[in-house]
N, C-alpha and C positions, 0 to 999 in steps of 0.2 A: 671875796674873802681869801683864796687861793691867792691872790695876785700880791694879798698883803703880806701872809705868810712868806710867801718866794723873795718878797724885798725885803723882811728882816732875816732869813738864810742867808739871801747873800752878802746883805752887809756884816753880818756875824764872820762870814767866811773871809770878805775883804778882809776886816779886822785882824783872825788871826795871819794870813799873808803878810799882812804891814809887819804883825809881832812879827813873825820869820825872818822877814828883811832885814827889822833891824837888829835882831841875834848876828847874823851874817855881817851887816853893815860895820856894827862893833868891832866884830871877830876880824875882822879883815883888815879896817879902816886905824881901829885902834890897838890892833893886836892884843885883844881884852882875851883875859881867857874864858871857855865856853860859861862858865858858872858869871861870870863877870860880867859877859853881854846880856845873858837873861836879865842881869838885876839891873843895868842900863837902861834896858829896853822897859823892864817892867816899871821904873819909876818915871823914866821918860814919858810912856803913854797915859800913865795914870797921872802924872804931873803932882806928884806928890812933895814936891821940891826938896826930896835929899840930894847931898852932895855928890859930885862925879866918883868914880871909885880913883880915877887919877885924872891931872889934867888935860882936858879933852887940846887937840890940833886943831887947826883953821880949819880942816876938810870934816874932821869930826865934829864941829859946832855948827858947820853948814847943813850935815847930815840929819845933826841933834834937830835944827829947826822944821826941816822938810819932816819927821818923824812925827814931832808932835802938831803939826797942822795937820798930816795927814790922819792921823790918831784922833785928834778931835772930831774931825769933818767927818767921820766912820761913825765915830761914836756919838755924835748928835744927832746923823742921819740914825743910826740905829735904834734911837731910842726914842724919836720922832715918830720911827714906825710900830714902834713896841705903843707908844703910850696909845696913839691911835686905835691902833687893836684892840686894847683892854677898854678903852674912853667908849668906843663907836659900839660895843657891845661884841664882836666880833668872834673874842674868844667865845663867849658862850654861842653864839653862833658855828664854830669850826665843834666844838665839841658834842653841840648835838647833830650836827653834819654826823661826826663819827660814829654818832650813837645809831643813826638811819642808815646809814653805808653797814653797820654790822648785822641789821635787820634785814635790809635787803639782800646781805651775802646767803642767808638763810632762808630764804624764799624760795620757794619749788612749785612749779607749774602755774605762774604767775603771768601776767598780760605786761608788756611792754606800751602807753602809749609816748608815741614821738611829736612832739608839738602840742601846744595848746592856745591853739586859737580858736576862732566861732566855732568851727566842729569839734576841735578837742574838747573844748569844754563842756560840749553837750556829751560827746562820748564818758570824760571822766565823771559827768553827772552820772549816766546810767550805769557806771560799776558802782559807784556808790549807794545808788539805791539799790543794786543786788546784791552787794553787799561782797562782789570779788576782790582776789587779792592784786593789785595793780602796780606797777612804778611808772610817772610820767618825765619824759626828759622834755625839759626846755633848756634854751638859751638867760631867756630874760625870769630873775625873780619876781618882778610886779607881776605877771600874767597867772604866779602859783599864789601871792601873797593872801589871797582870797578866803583859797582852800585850808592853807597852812595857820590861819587864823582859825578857821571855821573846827578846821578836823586835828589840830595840832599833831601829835606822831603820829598816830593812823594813817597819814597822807604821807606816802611816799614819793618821794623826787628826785631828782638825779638837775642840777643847775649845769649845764654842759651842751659842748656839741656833739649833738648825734651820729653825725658824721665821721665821727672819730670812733674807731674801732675801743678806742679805752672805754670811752663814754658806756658804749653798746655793754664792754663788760662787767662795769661798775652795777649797770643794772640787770644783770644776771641774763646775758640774753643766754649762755650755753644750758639754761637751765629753766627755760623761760617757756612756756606753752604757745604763747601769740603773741606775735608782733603787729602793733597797729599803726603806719604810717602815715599822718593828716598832715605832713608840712606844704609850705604854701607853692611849691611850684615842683612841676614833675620832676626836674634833675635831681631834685633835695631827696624825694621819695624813689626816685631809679636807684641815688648811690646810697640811700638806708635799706632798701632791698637786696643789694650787691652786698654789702656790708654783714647783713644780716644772714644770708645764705652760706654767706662761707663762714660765718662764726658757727652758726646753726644749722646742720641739712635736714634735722626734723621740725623745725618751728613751723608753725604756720605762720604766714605773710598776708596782713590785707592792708592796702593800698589806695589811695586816692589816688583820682586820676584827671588833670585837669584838662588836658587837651586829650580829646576820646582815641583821635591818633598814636596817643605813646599808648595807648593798652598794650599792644604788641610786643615792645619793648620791654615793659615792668613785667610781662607773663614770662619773658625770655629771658630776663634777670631773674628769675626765682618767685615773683609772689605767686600766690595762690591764688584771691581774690584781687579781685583788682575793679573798686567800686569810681562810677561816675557820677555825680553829683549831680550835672546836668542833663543825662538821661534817666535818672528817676524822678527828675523833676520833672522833664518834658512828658517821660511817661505817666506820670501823675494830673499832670494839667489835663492832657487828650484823656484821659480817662473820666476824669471830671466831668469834663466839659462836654462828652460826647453819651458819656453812660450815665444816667440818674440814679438807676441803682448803689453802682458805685459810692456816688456823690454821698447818697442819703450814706450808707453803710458808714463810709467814711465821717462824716459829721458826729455819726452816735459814738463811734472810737473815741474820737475826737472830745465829745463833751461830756460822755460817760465817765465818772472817775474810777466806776468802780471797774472797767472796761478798759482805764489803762494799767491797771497792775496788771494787767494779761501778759502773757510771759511766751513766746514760743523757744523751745530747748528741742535737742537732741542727747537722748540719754542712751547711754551702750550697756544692754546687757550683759553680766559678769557671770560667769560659770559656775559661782555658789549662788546665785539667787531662783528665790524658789519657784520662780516665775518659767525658768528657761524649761522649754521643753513643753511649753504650755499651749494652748493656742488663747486667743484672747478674749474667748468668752470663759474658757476657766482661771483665763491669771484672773478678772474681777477688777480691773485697773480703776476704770470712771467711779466701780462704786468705795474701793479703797484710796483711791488719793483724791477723787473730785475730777481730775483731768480729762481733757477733751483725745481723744489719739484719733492723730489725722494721718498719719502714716508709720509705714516699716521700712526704713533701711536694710537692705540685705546685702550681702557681696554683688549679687548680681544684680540686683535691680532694686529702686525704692518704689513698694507699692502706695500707695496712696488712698485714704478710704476704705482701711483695710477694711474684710469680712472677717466675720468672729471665729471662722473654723480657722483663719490666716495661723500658722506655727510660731513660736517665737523660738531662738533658736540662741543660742550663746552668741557676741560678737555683734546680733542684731542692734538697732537704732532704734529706739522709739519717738517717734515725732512728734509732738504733744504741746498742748493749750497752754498754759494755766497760770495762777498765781505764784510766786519762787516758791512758799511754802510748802506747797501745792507736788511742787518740780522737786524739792527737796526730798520728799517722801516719797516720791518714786524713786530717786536716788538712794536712795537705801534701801528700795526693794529690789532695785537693779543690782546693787553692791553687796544682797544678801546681810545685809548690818538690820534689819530691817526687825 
């Protein structure tokens, strides 16, 4: 769509250069005076066949001819690419482009994914079911057309390469909470982490990583997390395979529906909520939101399994189970809205 717009610019622009030329070409050729070549030039191209304003020279009829071929050739190509545009649906395509480019300029603490292939797609599934705010960059429209069907504006997207520092800012990365990079080969996801840290020094960075070797590398470029695919898998097989417990545990997750809306979050205590200062058998958490709390984040250490006398303190993390709704309501008792 971009590549159409930029071919009717330029031939608009061709165009007025030729008008230029043959203002000049006149002016010069014919010693027309300046108001004289405009009206040359303008009936010339338009081909409106009024008369010369005087009798044109051998050099100026030669001129006349190269004028109006090149004048036509301009303006067929231009309007070849205009009809195009408006035929192929395209305008209305660039226009709601606009209309999402101004949505997303508005977007604050927003997730970035980069790519949508097998894993992307399952990641943009799981913001969708939680219902976060997202922009996905890809390269190819088929791989979004799915989504853009499904969730019409809801679904944000950025059609672009990642790679490109504009890309990154079109989709608000200086403004953007996470960045999630799933493209297919490690250099793609080193130079979106490279990219991404110097646009951002607070974003978080999580990464794939396809050969277990570049870990090093992408942690020394800036990510934060830096996930392998093939050792959670390999860890998941041996665990299976060796532990039954597991196995079973794993199954029930697995075939339970009501055991997949389970949700683990980390939620941060805020300094007006009426919890802070509590210890956790008086906030009352499991019996006000339902949630399960499997640990405390603290500055210095995260306990795990906490005891009920445990303090909760402002800045704390709560580590917690549960269903979003669930998460939600603790969010608001963390944030004091509550």
């Amino acid at each position: 769509m971009q590549s159409k717009i930029k071919k009717v610019i330029i031939a608009m622009w061709i165009l007025v250069i030729i008008f230029m030329l043959g203002i000049l070409g006149y002016y010069y050729i014919e010693k027309y005076s300046f108001i004289n070549s405009i009206y040359m030039t303008f009936i010339t191209l338009s081909t409106v066949g009024f008369g010369e304003v005087k009798p044109l020279s051998n050099q100026g009829k030669i001129f006349t001819c190269l004028l109006i071929l090149a004048g036509i050739s301009v303006v067929i190509y231009a309007l070849g690419q205009l009809t195009t545009f408006f035929i192929e649906g395209q305008m209305k395509n660039y226009l709601k482009g606009v209309k999402m480019n101004k949505k997303i300029s508005s977007m604050k603490n927003h997730h970035i994914i980069v790519g949508c292939g097998r894993t992307g797609k399952k990641i943009i599934e799981e913001f969708i079911n939680n219902g976060l705010d997202f922009v996905v960059i890809e390269k190819s429209y088929e791989e979004l057309e799915h989504y853009v069907e499904r969730f019409g504006d809801c679904f944000h997207y950025i059609i672009g390469d990642a790679t490109d520092d504009e890309t990154l800012k079109m989709a608000g990365i200086e403004r953007a909470k996470v960045v999630l990079s799933v493209l297919a080969t490690d250099a793609e996801n080193l130079f979106i982490t490279l990219s991404s840290r110097e646009l951002s020094k607070n974003i978080k960075i999580v990464t794939r990583v396809i050969e277990v070797g570049n870990t090093k590398k992408l942690k020394m470029a800036g990510a934060d997390i830096v996930i392998s695919p093939l050792e959670i898998e390999a860890s998941r097989l041996f665990a299976t395979a060796t532990q039954s417990d597991i196995l079973s545990f794993l199954d029930i997750m697995s075939n339970n529906s009501s055991l997949q809306t389970l949700k683990f979050a980390s939620v941060e205590i805020k300094t007006n909520s009426d919890i802070k200062g509590k210890n956790l058998k008086e906030a009352m958490i499991p019996q006000r939101t339902n949630l399960i709390v499997i640990g405390i984040e603290k500055k210095e250490k995260t306990e795990f399994n906490p005891m009920s006398h445990t303090r909760i303190n402002a800045g704390d993390k709560l580590l917690v189970l549960g269903s979003l709704e669930q998460i939600n309501s603790l969010n608001a008792i963390a944030n004091g809205t509550n």
